[in-house]
C-alpha positions as CSV (number, residue, x, y, z in Angstrom):
1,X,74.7,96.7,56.6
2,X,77.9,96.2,58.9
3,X,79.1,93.2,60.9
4,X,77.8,95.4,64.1
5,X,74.4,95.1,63.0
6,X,74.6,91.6,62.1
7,X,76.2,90.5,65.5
8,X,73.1,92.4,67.5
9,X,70.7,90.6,65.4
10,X,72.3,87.2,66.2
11,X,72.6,88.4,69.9
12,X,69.2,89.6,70.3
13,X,66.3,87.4,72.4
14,X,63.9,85.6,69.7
15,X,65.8,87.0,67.0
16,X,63.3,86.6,63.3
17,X,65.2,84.9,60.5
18,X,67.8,86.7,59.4
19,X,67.1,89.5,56.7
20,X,68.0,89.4,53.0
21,X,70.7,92.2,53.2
22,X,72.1,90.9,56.1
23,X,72.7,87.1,54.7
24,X,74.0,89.4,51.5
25,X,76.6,91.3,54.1
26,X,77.5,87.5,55.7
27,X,78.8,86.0,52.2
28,X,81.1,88.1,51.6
29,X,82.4,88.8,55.0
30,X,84.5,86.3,56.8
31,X,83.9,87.0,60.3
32,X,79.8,87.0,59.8
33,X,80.1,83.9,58.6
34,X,82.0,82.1,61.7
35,X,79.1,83.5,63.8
36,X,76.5,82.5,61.7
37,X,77.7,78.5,61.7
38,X,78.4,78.8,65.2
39,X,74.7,80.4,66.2
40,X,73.6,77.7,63.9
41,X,75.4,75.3,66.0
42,X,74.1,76.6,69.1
43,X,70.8,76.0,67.7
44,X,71.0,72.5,66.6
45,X,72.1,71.6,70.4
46,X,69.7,73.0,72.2
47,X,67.5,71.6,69.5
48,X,68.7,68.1,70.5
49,X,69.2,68.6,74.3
50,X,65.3,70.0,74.1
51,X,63.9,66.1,72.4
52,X,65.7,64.5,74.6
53,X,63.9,65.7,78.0
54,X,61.2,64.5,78.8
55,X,58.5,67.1,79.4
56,X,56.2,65.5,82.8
57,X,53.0,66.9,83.4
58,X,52.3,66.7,87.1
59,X,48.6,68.3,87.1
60,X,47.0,64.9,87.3
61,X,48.9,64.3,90.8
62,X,48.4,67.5,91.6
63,X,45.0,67.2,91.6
64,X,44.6,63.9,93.1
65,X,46.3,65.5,95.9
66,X,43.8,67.8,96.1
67,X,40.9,65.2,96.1
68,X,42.7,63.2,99.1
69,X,42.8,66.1,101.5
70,X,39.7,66.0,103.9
71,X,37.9,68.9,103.8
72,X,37.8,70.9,106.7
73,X,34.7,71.3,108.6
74,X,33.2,75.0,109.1
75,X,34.2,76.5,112.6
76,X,37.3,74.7,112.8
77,X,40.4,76.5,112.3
78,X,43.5,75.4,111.5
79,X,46.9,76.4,114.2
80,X,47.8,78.7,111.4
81,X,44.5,80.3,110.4
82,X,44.2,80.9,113.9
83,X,47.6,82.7,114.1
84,X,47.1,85.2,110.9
85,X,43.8,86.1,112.6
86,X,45.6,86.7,115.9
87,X,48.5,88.8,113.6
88,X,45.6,90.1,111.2
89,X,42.7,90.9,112.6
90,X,39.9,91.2,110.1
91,X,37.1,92.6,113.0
92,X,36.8,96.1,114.6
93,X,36.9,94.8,118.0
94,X,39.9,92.4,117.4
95,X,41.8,95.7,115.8
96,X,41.1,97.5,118.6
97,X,42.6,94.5,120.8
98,X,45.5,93.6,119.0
99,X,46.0,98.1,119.0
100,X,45.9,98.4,122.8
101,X,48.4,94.9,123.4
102,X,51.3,96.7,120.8
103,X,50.6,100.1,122.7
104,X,50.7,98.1,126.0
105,X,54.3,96.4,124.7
106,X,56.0,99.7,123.7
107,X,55.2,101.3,126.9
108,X,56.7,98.2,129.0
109,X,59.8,98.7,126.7
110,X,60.0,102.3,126.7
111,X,60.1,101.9,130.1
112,X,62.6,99.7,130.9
113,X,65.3,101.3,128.3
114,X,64.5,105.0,127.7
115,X,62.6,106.7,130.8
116,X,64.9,104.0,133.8
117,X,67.3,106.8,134.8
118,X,71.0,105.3,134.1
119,X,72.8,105.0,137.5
120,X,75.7,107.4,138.0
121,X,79.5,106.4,137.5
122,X,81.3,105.8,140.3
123,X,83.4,108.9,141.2
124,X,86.8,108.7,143.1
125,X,87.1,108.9,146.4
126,X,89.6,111.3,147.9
127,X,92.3,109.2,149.7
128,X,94.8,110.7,152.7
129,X,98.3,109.0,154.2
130,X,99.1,110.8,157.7
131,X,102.9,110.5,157.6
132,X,103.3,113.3,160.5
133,X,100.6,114.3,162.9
134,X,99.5,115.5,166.1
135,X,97.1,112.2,167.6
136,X,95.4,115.1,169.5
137,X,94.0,116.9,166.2
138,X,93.0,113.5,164.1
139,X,90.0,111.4,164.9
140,X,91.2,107.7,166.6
141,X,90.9,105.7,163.5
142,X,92.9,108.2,161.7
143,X,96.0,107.7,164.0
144,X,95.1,104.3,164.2
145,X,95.2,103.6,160.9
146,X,97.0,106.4,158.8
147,X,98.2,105.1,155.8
148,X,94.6,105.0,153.9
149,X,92.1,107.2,154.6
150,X,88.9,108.0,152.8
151,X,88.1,111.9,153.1
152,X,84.5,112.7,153.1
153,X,84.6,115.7,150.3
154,X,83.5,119.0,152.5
155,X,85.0,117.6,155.1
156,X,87.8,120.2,156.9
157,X,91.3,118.7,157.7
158,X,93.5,120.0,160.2
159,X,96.2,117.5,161.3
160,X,98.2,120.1,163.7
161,X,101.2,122.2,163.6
162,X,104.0,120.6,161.3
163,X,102.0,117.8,159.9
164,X,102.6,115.9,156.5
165,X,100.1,114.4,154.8
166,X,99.9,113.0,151.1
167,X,96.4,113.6,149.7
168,X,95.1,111.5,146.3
169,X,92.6,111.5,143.8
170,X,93.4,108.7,142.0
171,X,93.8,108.7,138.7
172,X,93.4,112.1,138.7
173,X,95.8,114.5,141.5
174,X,98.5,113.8,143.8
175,X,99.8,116.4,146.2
176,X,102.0,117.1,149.7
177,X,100.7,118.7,152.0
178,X,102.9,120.4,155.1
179,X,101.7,121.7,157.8
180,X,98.8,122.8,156.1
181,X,94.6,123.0,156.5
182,X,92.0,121.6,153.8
183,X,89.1,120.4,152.5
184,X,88.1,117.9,149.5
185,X,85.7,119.0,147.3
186,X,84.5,116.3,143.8
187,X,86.9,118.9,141.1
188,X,90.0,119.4,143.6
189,X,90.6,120.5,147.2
190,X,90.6,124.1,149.0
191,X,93.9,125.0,150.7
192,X,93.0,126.8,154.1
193,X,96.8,127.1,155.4
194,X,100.1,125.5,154.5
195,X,102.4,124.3,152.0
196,X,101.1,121.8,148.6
197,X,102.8,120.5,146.3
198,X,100.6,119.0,143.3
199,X,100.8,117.4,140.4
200,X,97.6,116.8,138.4
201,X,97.2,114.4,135.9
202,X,96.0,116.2,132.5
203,X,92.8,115.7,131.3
204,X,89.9,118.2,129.4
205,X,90.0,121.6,129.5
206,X,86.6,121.4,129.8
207,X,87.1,119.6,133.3
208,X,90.0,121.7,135.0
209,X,91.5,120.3,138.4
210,X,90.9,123.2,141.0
211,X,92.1,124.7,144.4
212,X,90.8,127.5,146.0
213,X,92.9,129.7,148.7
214,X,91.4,132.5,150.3
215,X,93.7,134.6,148.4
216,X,92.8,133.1,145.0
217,X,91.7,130.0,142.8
218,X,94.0,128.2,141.1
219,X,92.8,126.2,137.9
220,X,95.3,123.6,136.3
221,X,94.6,121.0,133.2
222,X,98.0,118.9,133.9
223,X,100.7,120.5,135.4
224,X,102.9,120.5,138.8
225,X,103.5,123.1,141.0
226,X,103.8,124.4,144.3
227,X,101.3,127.0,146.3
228,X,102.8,128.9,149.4
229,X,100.1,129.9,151.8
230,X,100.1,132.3,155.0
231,X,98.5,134.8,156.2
232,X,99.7,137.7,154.3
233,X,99.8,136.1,150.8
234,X,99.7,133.4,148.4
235,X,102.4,132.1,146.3
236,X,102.2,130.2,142.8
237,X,105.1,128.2,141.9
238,X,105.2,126.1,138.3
239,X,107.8,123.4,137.7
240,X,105.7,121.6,134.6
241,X,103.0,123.3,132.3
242,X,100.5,126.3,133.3
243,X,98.0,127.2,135.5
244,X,95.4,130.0,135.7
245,X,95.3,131.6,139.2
246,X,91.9,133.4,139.2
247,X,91.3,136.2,141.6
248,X,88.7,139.1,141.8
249,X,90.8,141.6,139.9
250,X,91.3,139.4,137.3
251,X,93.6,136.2,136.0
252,X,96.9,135.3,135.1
253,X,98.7,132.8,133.6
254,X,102.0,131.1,135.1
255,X,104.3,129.1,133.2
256,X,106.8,126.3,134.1
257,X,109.7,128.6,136.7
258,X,107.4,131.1,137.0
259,X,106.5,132.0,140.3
260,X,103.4,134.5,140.9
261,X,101.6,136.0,144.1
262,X,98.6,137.2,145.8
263,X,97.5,139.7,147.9
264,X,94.3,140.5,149.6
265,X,94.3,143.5,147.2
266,X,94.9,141.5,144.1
267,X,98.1,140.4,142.2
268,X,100.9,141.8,144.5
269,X,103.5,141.7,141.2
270,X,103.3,139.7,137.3
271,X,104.6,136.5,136.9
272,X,108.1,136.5,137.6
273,X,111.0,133.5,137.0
274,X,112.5,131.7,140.0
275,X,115.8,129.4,139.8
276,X,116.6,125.5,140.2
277,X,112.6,124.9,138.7
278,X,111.6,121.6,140.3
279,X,114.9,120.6,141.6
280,X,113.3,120.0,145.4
281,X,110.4,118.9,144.4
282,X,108.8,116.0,146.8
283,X,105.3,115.4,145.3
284,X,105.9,111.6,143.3
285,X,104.2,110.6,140.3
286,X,100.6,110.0,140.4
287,X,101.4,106.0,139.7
288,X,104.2,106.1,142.6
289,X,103.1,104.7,146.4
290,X,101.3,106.6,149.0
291,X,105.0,107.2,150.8
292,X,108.8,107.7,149.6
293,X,108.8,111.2,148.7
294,X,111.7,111.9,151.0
295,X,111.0,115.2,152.4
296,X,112.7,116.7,155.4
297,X,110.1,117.8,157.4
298,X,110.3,116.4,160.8
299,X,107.3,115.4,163.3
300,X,107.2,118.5,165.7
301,X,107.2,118.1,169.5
302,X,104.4,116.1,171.0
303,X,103.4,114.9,167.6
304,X,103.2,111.0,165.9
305,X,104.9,109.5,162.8
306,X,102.6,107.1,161.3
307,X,104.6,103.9,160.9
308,X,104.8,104.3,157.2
309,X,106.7,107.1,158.3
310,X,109.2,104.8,160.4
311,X,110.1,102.7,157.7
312,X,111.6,105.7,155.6
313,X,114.6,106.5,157.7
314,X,115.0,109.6,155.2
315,X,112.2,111.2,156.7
């Protein structure tokens, strides 16, 4: 015997009296013998604490309780019986029932959360400032009111020789336009004739900003550059980050002072460096307003300055 065993035996629930050997092991060890006078101890109080409760025995009220409540007469259902039969139906036919109204329930909610089609976000609306134009080549509330115009996407814009307009998606693209054609479309615009300068605000690769020439498409993440249209070729300028110009022969890639162009036949020549990279650059930041850009290009001859265009002798 040890002073383990004898501290489990005191320890355990409804411990039997203490064996021979172990009382034998507790004389002559000091430590066994502090817990046996204090188990002892423990024992005398709850010894004491247990006489002095009173033990009540409430089965007599109990069941004179019992004898006062009324008996309930047969047929007549208590509120809450008549609830658990409604929740627990103990019938075929009131199975059935309470079967069909839960069906009936998860239909009306399936409805109205899973099968209602969500309505579609909002997209952003193309927005155009005519700061030169010819009045002859723009619809009347156009030259009436040029400095914020909502562009239909599809639509074809053509506001005359030596126009200037400054075409926004906001949130999203910014870019110059000079005496240029185009149209809107819900991923970017499609350059038809002219001069752009754009600066697109980068996003997913998965949802690249794009314009399409006749020459080429040109697909951009979140860059600015410049694209040089005529009739003969297309020109690809970068002043920040990369774009993909995509053509039937192939792609390439042009980096910031890069410059690359476009033939009818394909890639006239590879990317190739240009000097002074964004040093005339006029397209503002995609935060900055609709007009400032200070650009040189003057209303031609029989053509109208919007009066945002008035207010900026720079222009």
């Amino acid at each position: 015997m040890n002073c383990q065993e004898f501290r489990n035996h005191l320890e355990s629930l409804d411990s039997p009296p203490i064996p021979g050997p172990l009382l034998e092991h507790a004389k002559t060890c000091p430590d066994c013998q502090a817990l046996l006078r204090a188990d002892r101890r423990v024992g005398g109080s709850l010894t004491v604490i247990d006489r002095a409760t009173p033990t009540v025995d409430l089965t007599p009220r109990i069941m004179a309780a019992i004898a006062r409540e009324p008996v309930p007469r047969e047929g007549s259902d208590s509120p809450f019986e008549r609830l658990m039969q409604i929740l627990f139906p103990d019938t075929l036919v009131k199975k059935s029932l309470a079967l069909a109204c839960c069906v009936l329930i998860l239909a009306i909610l399936a409805r109205e959360t899973v099968l209602r089609p969500t309505p579609p976000a909002a997209e952003p609306v193309w927005e155009m400032a005519l700061l030169a134009f010819d009045p002859a080549q723009v619809p009347a509330p156009w030259a009436a009111h040029p400095a914020a115009i909502a562009l239909p996407r599809g639509h074809s814009v053509k506001p005359g020789a030596g126009s200037r307009v400054v075409l926004t998606l906001p949130g999203r693209a910014r870019a110059e336009i000079t005496d240029g054609e185009f149209a809107p479309h819900a991923a970017g615009f499609r350059l038809l004739a002219g001069h752009a300068e754009v600066q697109v605000e980068k996003t997913s690769p998965l949802t690249p900003f794009t314009i399409g020439t006749p020459f080429a498409e040109v697909a951009v993440v979140g860059t600015r550059f410049t694209l040089d249209l005529s009739d003969a070729d297309l020109q690809v300028a970068v002043s920040e980050g990369r774009v993909r110009v995509v053509q039937a022969a192939g792609s390439r890639e042009v980096g910031v002072g890069e410059r690359l162009t476009v033939g009818p036949t394909g890639f006239l020549a590879d990317p190739m460096e240009f000097p002074e990279v964004g040093s005339g650059s006029s397209v503002a930041p995609l935060d900055a307003p609709e007009v400032g850009s200070g650009s040189s290009v003057a209303p031609p001859t029989g053509s109208t300055s919007s009066p945002l265009e008035e207010d900026n002798p720079g222009r």
